[in-house]
C-alpha positions as CSV (number, residue, x, y, z in Angstrom):
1,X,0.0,0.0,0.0
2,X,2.6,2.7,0.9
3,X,5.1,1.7,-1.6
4,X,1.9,2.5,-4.6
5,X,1.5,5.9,-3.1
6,X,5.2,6.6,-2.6
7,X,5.7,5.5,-6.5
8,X,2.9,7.2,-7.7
9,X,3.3,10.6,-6.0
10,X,7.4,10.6,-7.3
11,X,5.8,9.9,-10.7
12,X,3.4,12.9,-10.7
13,X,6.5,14.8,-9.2
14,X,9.8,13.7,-11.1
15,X,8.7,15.6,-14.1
16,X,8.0,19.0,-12.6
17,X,10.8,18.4,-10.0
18,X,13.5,17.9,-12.9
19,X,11.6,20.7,-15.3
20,X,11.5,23.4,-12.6
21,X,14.9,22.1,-11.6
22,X,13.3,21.6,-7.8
23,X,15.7,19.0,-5.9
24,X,13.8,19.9,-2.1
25,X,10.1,18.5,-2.2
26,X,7.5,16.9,0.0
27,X,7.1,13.1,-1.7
28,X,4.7,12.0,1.4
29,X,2.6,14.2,3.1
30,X,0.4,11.7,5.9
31,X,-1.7,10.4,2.1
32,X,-3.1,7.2,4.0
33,X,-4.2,8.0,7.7
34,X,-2.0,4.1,8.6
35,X,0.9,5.7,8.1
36,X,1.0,9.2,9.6
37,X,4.6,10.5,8.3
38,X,5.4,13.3,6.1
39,X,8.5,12.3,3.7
40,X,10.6,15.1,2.3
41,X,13.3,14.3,-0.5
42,X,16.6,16.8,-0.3
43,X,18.5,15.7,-3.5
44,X,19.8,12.2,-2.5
45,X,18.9,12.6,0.8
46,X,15.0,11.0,3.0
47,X,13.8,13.4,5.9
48,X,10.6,11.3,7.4
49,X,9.3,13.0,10.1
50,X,7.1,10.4,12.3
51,X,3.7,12.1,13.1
52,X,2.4,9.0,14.7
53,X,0.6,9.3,18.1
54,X,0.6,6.3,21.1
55,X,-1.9,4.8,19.7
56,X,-0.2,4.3,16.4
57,X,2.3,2.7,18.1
58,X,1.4,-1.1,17.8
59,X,0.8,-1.0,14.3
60,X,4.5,-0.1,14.2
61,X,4.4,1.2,10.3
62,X,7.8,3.0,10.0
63,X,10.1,0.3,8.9
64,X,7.6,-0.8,6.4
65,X,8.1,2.9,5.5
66,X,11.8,2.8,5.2
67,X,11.8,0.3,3.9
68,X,9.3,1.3,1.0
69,X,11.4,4.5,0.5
70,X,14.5,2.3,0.3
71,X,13.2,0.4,-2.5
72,X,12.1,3.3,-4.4
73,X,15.2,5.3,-4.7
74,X,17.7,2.4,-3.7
75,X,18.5,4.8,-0.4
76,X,21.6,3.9,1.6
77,X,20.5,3.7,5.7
78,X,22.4,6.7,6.1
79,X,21.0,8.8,3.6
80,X,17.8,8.7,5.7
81,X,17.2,11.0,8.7
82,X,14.2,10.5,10.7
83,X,12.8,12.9,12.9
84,X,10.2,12.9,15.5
85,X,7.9,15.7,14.7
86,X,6.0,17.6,17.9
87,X,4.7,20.7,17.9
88,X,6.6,23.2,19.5
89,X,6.6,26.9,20.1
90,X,8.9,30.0,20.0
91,X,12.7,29.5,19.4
92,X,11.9,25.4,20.9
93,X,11.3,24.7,17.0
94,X,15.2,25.7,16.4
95,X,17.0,23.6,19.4
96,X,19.6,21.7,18.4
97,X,19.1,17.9,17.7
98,X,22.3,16.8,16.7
99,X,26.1,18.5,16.0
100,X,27.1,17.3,12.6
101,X,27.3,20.9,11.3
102,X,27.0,19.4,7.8
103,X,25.4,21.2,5.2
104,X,24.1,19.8,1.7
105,X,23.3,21.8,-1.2
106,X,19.8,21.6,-2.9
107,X,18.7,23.3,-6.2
108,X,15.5,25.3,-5.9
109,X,14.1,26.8,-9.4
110,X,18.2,26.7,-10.5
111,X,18.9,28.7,-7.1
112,X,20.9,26.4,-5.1
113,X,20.4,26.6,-1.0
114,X,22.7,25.1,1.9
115,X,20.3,22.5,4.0
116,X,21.1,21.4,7.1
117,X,19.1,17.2,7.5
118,X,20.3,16.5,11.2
119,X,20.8,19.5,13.1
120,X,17.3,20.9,14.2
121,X,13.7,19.7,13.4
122,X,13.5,22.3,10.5
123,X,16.2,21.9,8.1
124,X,16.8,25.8,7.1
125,X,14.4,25.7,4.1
126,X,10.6,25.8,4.5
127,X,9.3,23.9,1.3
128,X,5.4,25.6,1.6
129,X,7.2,28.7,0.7
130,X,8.5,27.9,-2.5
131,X,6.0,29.0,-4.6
132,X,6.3,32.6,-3.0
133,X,9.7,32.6,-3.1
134,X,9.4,32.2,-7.0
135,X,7.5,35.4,-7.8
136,X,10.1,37.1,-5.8
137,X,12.6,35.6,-8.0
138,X,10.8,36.6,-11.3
139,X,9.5,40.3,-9.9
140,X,12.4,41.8,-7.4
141,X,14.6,43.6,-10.6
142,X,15.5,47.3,-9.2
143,X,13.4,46.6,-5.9
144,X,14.1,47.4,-2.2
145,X,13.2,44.0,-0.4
146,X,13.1,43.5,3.2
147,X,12.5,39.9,4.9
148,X,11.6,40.4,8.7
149,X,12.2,36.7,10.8
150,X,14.5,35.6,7.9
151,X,15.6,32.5,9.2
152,X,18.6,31.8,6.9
153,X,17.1,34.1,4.0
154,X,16.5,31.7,1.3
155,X,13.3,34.1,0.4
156,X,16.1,36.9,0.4
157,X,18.5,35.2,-2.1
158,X,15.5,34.4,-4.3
159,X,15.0,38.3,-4.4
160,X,18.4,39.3,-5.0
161,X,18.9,36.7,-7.6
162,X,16.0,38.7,-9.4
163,X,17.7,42.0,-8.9
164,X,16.3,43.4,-5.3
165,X,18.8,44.9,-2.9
166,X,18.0,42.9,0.0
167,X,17.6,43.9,3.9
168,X,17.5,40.3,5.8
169,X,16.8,40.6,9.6
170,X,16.7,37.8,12.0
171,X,17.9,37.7,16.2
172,X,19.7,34.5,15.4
173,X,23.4,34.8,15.3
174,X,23.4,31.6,13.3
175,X,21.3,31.9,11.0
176,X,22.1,35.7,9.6
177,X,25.3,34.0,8.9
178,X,23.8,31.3,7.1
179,X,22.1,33.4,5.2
180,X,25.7,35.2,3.7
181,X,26.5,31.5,3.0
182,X,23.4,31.2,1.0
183,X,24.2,34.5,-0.9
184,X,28.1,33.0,-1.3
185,X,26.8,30.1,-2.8
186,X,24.8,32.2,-6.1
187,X,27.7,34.9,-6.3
188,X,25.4,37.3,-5.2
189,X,27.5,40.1,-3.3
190,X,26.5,40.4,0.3
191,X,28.6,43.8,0.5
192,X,25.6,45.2,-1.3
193,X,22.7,43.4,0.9
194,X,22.3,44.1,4.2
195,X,22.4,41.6,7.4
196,X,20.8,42.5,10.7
197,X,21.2,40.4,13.7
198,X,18.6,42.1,16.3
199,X,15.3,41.3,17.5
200,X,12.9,42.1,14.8
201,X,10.0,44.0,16.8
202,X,13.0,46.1,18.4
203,X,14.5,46.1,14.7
204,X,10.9,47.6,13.5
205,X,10.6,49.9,16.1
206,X,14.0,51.2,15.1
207,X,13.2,51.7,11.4
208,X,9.9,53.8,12.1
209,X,12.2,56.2,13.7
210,X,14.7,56.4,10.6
211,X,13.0,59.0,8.3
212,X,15.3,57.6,5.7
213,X,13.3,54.2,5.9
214,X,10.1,54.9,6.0
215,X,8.2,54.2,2.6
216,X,11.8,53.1,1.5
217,X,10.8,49.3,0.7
218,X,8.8,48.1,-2.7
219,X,8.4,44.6,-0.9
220,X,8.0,43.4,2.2
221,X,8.3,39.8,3.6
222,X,6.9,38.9,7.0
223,X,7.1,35.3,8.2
224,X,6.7,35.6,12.1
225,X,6.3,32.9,14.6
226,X,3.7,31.6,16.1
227,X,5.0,32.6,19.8
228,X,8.4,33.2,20.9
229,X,9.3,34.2,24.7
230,X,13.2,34.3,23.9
231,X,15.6,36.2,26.0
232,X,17.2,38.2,23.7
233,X,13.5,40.1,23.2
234,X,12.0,42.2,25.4
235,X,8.4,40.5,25.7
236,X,7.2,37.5,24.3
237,X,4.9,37.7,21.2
238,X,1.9,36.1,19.8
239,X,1.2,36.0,16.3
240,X,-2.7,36.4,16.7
241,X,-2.9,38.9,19.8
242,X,0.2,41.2,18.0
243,X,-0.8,41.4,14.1
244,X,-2.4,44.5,14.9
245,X,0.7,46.2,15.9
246,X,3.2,44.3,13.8
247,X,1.3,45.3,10.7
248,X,0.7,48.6,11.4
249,X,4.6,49.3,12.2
250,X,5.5,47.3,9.7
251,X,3.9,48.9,6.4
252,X,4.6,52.0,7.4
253,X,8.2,51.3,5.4
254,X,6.5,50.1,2.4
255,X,6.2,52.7,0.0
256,X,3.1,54.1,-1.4
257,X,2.4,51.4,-4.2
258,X,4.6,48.9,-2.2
259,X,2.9,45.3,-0.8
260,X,3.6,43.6,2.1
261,X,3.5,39.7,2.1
262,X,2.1,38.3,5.5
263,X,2.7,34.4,6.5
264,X,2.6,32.6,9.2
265,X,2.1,28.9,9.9
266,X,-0.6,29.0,13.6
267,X,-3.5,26.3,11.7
268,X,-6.4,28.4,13.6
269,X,-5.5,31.8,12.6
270,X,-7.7,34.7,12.0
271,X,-6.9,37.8,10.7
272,X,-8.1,41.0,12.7
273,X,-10.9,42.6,11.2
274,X,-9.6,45.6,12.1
275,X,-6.7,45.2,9.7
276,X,-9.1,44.3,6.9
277,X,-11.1,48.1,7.2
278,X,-7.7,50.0,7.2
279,X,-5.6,48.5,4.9
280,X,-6.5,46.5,1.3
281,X,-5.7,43.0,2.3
282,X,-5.8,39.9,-0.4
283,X,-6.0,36.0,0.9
284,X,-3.5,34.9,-1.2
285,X,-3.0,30.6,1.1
286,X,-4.3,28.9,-2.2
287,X,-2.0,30.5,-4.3
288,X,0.7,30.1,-1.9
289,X,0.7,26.5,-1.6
290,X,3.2,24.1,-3.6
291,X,1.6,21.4,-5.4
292,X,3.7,18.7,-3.5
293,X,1.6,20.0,0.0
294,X,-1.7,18.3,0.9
295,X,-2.0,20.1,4.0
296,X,-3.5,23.4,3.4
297,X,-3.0,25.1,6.5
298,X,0.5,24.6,6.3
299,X,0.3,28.3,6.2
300,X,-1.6,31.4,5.8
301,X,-0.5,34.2,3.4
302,X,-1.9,37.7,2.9
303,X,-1.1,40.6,0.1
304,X,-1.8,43.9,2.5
305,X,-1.3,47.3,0.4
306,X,-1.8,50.9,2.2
């Protein structure tokens, strides 16, 4: 049973995968409620992250998974990383699981991008935001981009690979300088893109005050958490209760004709209706989710003009 749907969804997605030259995609996405893993293919390399709840447990499903997977793509035991998958909040999602501090690279519409398989639950490249990240590749040229919660800027390297000058803020240490790797690795310049390493709100806060940058940006990326309570912020912060705020500050830097893009990834949430009746805001989920994802509240995405 699982090795028909493993072959059948790599046949509906070789094609477009080699076409779109795409070597990070979700193969198994929980398709048969048995076997409750999602299955993500980097390049040579199986991530399976086990969904399964205690009462899955008897049934005992993941080697016949492996091993299906093995089969398929002839997959040496070490080219496969499995990975329990919980649900976690704030900077939890990012501790460290292992120390192998080895990176792989992965082509992503012919940008490549450094992956890290072992490391941490996430692997430094969200997949449900492909499809975003390729309009910014095809509509950046001449544009001032800024990406708030970078993470290790893969959305920013799309942009500048399109022709943005790029303004990449995260509070992570790591991951601002795994986002210069990322721009190393396409010969993009990073003396002409700029890396911030400061708590975003603060970082936000900061740039309403600079005359200079507001209305300075055509494009705007915001990709919050959910929740985060680290120490290096002042407060902890909600998605839900603080979209209000975040939004306002936040497209007060866009220019006049400029668009914000708002994600995040909390399954229940609802946007304020207060942001609806003072800005122009656009659902834009459906559009936003890759063809490889079943799930469609992976994320939700909003187009909010001035």
């Amino acid at each position: 049973m699982i090795q028909n749907r493993l072959e059948k969804n790599y046949r509906k997605l070789k094609q477009w995968a080699e076409k779109n030259k795409i070597e990070a995609y979700r193969l198994y996405d929980r398709d048969i409620p048995e076997f409750p893993f999602i299955v993500d293919r980097y390049k040579d390399f199986i991530v399976i992250y086990d969904k399964s709840q205690k009462i899955d447990e008897e049934k005992n499903h993941l080697p016949v998974l492996i091993e299906a997977v093995k089969t398929l793509f002839q997959t040496k035991d070490e080219q496969i990383i499995l990975k329990r998958r919980q649900v976690k909040k704030g900077l939890d999602q990012y501790e460290k699981l292992d120390e192998k501090n080895q990176k792989v690279v992965v082509l992503e519409n012919g940008i490549k991008l450094y992956v890290n398989l072992w490391d941490y639950l996430d692997t430094g490249l969200f997949l449900d935001h492909r499809p975003i990240r390729y309009q910014f590749l095809k509509k950046s040229n001449n544009k001032n981009f800024l990406n708030l919660f970078c993470y290790t800027a893969s959305v920013s390297v799309m942009a500048a690979a399109g022709g943005a000058t790029t303004y990449s803020v995260d509070m992570s240490k790591t991951y601002i300088e795994w986002a210069k790797e990322n721009f190393k690795l396409n010969d993009l310049d990073v003396s002409k893109h700029i890396f911030v390493e400061e708590d975003v709100l603060q970082y936000i806060e900061n740039l309403n005050r600079n005359l200079k940058l507001q209305d300075h940006f055509d494009t705007i990326f915001l990709d919050p958490p959910t929740f985060s309570n680290s120490k290096s912020m002042k407060s902890d912060f909600d998605v839900e209760r603080d979209q209000v705020w975040l939004i306002e500050n936040v497209i007060k830097l866009l220019k006049p004709d400029g668009v914000l893009y708002f994600s995040n990834n909390k399954r229940d949430f609802k946007l304020s209706p207060e942001l609806s009746s003072r800005f122009k805001v656009k659902i834009i989920t459906k559009d936003t989710i890759p063809v490889d994802f079943h799930d469609m509240k992976i994320h939700h995405c909003f187009e909010i003009r001035k």
